[in-house]
C-alpha positions in Angstrom: 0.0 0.0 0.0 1.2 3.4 -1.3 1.1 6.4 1.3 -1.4 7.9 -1.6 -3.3 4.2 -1.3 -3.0 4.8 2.7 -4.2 8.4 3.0 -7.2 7.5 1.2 -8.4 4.5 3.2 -7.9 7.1 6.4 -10.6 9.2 4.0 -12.8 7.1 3.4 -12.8 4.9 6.2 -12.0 6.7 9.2 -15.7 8.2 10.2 -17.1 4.3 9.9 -14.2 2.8 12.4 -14.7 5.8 14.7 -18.4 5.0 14.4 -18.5 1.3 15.2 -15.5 1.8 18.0 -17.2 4.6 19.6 -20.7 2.1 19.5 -18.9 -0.8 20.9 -17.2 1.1 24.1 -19.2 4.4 23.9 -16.2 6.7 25.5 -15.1 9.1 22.8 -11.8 9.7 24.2 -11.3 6.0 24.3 -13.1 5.4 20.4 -10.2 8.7 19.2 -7.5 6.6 20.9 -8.5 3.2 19.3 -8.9 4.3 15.6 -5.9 6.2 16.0 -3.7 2.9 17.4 -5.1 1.1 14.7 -4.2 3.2 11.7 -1.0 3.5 13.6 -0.7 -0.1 13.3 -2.2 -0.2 9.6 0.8 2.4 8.8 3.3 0.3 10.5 2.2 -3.0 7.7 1.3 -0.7 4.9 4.1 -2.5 3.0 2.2 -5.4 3.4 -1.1 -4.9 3.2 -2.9 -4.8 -0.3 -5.1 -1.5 -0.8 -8.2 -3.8 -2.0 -8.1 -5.2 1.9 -7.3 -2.6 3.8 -11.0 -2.0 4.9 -11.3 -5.5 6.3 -7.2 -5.2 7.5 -8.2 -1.8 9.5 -12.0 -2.8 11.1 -10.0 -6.2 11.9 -6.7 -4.2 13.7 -9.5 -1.6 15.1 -11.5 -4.4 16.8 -8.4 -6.4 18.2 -6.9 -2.8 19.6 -10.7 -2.0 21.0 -10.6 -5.7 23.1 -7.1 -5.4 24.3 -8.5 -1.5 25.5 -11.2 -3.1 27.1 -9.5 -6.0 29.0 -6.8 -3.3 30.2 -9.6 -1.0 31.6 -11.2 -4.2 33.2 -8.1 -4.7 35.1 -7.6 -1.2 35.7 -11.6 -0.8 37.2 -13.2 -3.8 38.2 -17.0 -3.4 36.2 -19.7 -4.2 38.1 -21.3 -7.3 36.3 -24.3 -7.1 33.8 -27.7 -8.3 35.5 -29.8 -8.8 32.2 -33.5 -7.9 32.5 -35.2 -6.9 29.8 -38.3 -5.1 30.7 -40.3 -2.5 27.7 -38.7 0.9 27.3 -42.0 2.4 28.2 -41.5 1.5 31.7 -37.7 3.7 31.6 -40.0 6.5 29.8 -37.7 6.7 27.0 -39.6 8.9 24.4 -36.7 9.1 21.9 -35.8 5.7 19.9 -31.9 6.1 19.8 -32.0 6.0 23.2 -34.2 3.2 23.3 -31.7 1.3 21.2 -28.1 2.7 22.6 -29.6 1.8 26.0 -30.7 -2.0 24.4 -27.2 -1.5 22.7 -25.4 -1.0 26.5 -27.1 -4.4 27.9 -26.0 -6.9 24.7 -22.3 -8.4 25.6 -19.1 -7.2 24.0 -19.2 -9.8 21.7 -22.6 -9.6 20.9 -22.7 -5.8 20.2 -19.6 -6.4 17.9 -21.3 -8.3 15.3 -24.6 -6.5 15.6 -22.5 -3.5 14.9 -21.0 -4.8 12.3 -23.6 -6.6 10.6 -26.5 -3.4 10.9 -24.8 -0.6 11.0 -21.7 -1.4 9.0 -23.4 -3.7 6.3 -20.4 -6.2 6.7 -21.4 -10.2 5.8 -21.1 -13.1 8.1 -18.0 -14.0 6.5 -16.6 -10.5 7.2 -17.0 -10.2 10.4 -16.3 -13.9 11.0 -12.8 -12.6 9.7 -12.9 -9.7 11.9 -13.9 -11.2 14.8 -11.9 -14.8 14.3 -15.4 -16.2 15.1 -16.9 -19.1 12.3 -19.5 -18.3 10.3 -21.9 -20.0 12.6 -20.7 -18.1 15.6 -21.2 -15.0 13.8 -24.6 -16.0 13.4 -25.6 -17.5 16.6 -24.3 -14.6 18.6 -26.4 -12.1 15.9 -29.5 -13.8 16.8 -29.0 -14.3 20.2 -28.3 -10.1 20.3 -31.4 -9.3 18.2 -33.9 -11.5 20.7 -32.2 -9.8 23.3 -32.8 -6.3 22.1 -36.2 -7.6 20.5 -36.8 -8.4 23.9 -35.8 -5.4 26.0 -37.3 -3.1 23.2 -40.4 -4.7 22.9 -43.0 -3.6 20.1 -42.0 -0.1 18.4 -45.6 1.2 19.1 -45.1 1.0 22.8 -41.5 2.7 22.2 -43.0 5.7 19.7 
């Protein structure tokens, strides 16, 4: 990959690997500092990286740099674990629908809000994030359906929500 080859994947794929990163964790500080490592990495194996995968390359170096953040910040702060109860967002009296589904975002696992992430909101295909991940294809999908029921379930019908 040419610096020219390089500067233009930063272009063009720099907002979407903030985006998903910033989803995933939800610090912005953090999300900067994790795209940032992972272009840094990107630059460091630009010699060997083709430019036709350097989307895939950067969204897989951006995921493994956003795991090893969070595993350092769970040794740093011990997190108080996730009690799963998935009651209608009428009852929280949410009245506008991206909170509704960052709060249903929050409650999924890491793993699980990974590949929801990357599957709805980046478009990737099982196989992609399967890549991304290093999950199997039918990981990938397990996990993606065991996500939606659980935000299916804490959101409940989109009448009660609107």
């Amino acid at each position: 990959m040419t610096t020219a080859e390089y500067n233009l994947c930063v272009d063009n794929h720099a907002d979407n690997v903030y985006r998903f990163v910033l989803k995933s964790i939800g610090d912005r500080e953090r999300a900067q500092d994790i795209v940032q490592e992972a272009f840094t990495r990107m630059w460091e194996k630009a010699g060997d990286i083709s430019s036709a995968k350097a989307r895939s390359y950067l969204f897989t170096t951006a995921y493994h740099a956003m795991i090893d953040d969070i595993r350092r910040e769970k040794r740093v702060t011990p997190l108080d674990e996730v009690h799963y109860t998935y009651a209608p967002a009428t009852r929280h009296g949410y009245s506008d629908l991206k909170e509704v589904i960052d709060e249903a975002l929050s409650r999924l696992t890491d793993i699980q809000k990974t590949v929801v992430i990357l599957r709805d909101y980046e478009g990737y295909s099982y196989e992609e994030i399967g890549e991304i991940t290093g999950l199997n294809e039918s990981q990938v999908k397990v996990y993606i359906y065991r996500a939606r029921l659980a935000l299916k379930n804490y959101i409940g019908h989109l009448d009660r929500v609107i």
